[in-house]
C-alpha positions as CSV (number, residue, x, y, z in Angstrom):
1,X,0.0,0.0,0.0
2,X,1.2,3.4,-1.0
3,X,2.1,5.9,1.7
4,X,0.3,9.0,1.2
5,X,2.4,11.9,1.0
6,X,1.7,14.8,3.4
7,X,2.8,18.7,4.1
8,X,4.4,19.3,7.1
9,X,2.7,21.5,9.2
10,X,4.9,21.3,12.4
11,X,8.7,22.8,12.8
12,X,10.0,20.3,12.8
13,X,8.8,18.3,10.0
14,X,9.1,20.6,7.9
15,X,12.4,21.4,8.5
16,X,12.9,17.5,8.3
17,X,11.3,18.4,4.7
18,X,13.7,20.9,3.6
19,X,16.9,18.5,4.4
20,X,15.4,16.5,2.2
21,X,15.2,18.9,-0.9
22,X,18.7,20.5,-0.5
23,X,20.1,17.2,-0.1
24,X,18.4,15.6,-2.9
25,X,19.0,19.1,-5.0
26,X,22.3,18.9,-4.2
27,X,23.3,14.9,-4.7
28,X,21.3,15.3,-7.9
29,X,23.5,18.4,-9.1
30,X,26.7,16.7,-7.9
31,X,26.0,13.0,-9.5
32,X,23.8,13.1,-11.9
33,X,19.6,12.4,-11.8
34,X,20.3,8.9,-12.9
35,X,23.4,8.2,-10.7
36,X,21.0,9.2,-7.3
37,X,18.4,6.9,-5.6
38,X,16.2,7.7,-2.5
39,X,18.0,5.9,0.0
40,X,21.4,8.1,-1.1
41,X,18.7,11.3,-0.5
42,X,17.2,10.5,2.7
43,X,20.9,9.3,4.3
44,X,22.2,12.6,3.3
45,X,19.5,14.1,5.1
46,X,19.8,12.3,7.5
47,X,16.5,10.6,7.8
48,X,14.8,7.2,6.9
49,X,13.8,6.8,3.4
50,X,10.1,6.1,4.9
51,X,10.2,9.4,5.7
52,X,11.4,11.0,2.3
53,X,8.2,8.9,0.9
54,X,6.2,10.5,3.8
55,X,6.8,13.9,1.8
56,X,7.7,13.0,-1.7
57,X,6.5,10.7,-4.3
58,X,9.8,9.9,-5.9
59,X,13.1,11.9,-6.3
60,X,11.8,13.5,-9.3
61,X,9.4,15.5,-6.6
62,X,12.4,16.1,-4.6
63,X,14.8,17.6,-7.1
64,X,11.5,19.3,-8.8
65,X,11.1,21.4,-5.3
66,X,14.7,22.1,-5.0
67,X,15.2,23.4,-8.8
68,X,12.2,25.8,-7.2
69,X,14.2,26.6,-4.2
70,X,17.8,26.5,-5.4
71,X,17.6,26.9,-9.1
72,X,18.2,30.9,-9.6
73,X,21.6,30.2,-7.9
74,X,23.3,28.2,-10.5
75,X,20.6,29.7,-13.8
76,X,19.8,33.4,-12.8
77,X,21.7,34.7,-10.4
78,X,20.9,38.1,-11.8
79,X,17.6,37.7,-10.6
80,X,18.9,38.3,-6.7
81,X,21.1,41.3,-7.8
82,X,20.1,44.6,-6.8
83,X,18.3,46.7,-9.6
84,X,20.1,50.2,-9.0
85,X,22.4,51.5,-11.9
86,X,22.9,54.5,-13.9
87,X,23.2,54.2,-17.3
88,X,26.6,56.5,-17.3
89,X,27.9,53.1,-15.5
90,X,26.8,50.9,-18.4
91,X,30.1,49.2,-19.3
92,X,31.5,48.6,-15.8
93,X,27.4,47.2,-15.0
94,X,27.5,44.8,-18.0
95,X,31.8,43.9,-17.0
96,X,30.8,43.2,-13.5
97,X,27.2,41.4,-14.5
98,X,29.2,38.6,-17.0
99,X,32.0,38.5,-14.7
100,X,29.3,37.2,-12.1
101,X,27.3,34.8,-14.3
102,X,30.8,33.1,-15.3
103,X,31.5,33.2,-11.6
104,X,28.4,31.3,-10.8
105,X,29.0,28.7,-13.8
106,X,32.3,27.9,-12.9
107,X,31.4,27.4,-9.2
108,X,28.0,25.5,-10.3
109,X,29.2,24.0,-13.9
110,X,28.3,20.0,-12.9
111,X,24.9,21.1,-11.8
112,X,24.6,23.5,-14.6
113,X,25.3,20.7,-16.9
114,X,22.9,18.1,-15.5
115,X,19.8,20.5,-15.2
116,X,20.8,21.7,-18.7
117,X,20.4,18.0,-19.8
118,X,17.1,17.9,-17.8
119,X,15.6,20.9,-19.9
120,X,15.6,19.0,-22.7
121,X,14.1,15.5,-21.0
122,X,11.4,16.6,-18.2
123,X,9.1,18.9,-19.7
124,X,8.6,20.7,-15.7
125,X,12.3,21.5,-15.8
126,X,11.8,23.1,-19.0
127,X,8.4,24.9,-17.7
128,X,11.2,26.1,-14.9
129,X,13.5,27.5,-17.2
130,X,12.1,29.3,-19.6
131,X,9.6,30.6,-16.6
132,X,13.0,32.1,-14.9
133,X,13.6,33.4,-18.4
134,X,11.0,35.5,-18.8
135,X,10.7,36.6,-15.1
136,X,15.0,38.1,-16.1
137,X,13.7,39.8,-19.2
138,X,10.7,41.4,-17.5
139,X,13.5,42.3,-14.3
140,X,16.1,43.9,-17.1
141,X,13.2,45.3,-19.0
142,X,11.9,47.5,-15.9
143,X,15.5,48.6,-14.9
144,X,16.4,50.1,-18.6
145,X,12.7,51.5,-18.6
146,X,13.8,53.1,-14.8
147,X,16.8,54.1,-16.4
148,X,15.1,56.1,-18.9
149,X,14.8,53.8,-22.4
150,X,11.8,53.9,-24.0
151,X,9.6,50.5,-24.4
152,X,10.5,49.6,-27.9
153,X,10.7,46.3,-27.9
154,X,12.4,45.5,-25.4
155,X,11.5,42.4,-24.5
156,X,13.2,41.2,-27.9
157,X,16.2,43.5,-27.6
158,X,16.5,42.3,-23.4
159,X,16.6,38.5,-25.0
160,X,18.7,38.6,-27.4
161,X,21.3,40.7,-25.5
162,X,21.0,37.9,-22.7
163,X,21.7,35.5,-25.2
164,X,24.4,37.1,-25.9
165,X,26.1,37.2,-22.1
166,X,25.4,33.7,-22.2
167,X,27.1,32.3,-25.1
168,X,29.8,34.4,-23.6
169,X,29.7,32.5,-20.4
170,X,29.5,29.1,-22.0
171,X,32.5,30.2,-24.5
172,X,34.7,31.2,-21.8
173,X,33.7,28.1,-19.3
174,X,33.0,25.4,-21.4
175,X,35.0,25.5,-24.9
176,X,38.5,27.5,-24.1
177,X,39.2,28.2,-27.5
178,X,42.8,28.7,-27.0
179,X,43.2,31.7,-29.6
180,X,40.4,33.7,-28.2
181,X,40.9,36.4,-26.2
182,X,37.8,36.8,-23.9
183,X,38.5,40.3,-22.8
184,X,38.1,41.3,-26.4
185,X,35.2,39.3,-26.7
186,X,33.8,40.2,-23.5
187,X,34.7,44.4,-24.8
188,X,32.4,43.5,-28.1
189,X,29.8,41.9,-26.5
190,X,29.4,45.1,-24.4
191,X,29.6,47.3,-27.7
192,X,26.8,44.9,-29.3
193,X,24.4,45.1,-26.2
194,X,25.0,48.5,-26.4
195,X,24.2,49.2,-30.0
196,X,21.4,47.2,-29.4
197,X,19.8,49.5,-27.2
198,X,21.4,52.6,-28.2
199,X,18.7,54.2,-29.9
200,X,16.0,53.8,-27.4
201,X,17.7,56.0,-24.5
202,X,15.6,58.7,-24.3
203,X,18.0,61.6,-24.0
């Protein structure tokens, strides 16, 4: 007979709950999906794996509540940044930004890697993502639009210049083409974010 699964109401229990999801978040990011069972999870958290099935279904649930809780760390950090700038700052923003986002890839890169494989496999993980990627454009969108740019399609411009940081990032993390020089390429994808929005400052 199937335990039914419950939500903790008490302190305890649920902080029982949350050792759960950051340990089976963070075994999952470390080992891969298919390389972690339950019984790895609840040890972790230090708990019997009848309890991890007294508050999840399956490690799918698990890792699907930690992505929720823990995902923005290793995907969109710049969603947690602070959203004061002025626009005179704009190059040292966008140096300091990318230099961030590679940070937080080289510090997360196996989890980035296995929840990157997940996109493409689990259709919630994918409802996660591009989710996260809408909720950055629309965060970017209302700082230019505070910083005085006029709403002219930015949504588009926002998503292609954040395409751009991040083919950056996986450029300089992943493929280390020896004869590239990422400052360079770091100084022209500032110019082309820039040219990008150039005309909509309202001046």
């Amino acid at each position: 007979m199937e335990t039914e699964v419950r939500e903790p109401r008490q302190k305890r229990a649920i902080e029982k709950k949350e050792k759960i999801i950051k340990a089976g978040f963070d075994l999952i990011c470390s080992n891969g999906y298919h390389s972690t069972n339950t019984a790895e999870i609840a040890k972790e958290a230090g708990v019997s794996t009848g309890i991890v099935y007294q508050y999840f279904t399956d490690k799918r649930s698990i890792f699907l509540e930690g992505l929720e809780e823990y995902g923005d760390d290793i995907f969109f950090p710049m969603l947690k940044d602070g959203n004061d700038f002025k626009i005179d700052d704009f190059d040292k923003v966008m140096k300091d930004m990318i230099k961030h986002h590679i940070d937080e890839h080289k510090i997360s890169r196996i989890a980035h890697e296995e929840i990157t494989a997940m996109i493409h496999s689990d259709e919630k993980v994918a409802e996660y993502y591009y989710r996260k990627e809408l909720e950055l454009t629309e965060k970017i969108k209302k700082i230019l639009l505070n910083n005085h740019f006029r709403d002219n399609h930015l949504d588009e411009r926002v998503h292609i210049a954040l395409g751009m940081v991040e083919n950056l990032c996986h450029e300089v993390i992943y493929h280390k083409h020896k004869d590239m020089d990422y400052e360079i390429m770091t100084d022209l994808v500032i110019n082309n974010i820039k040219e990008l929005f150039k005309k909509d400052l309202i001046k």
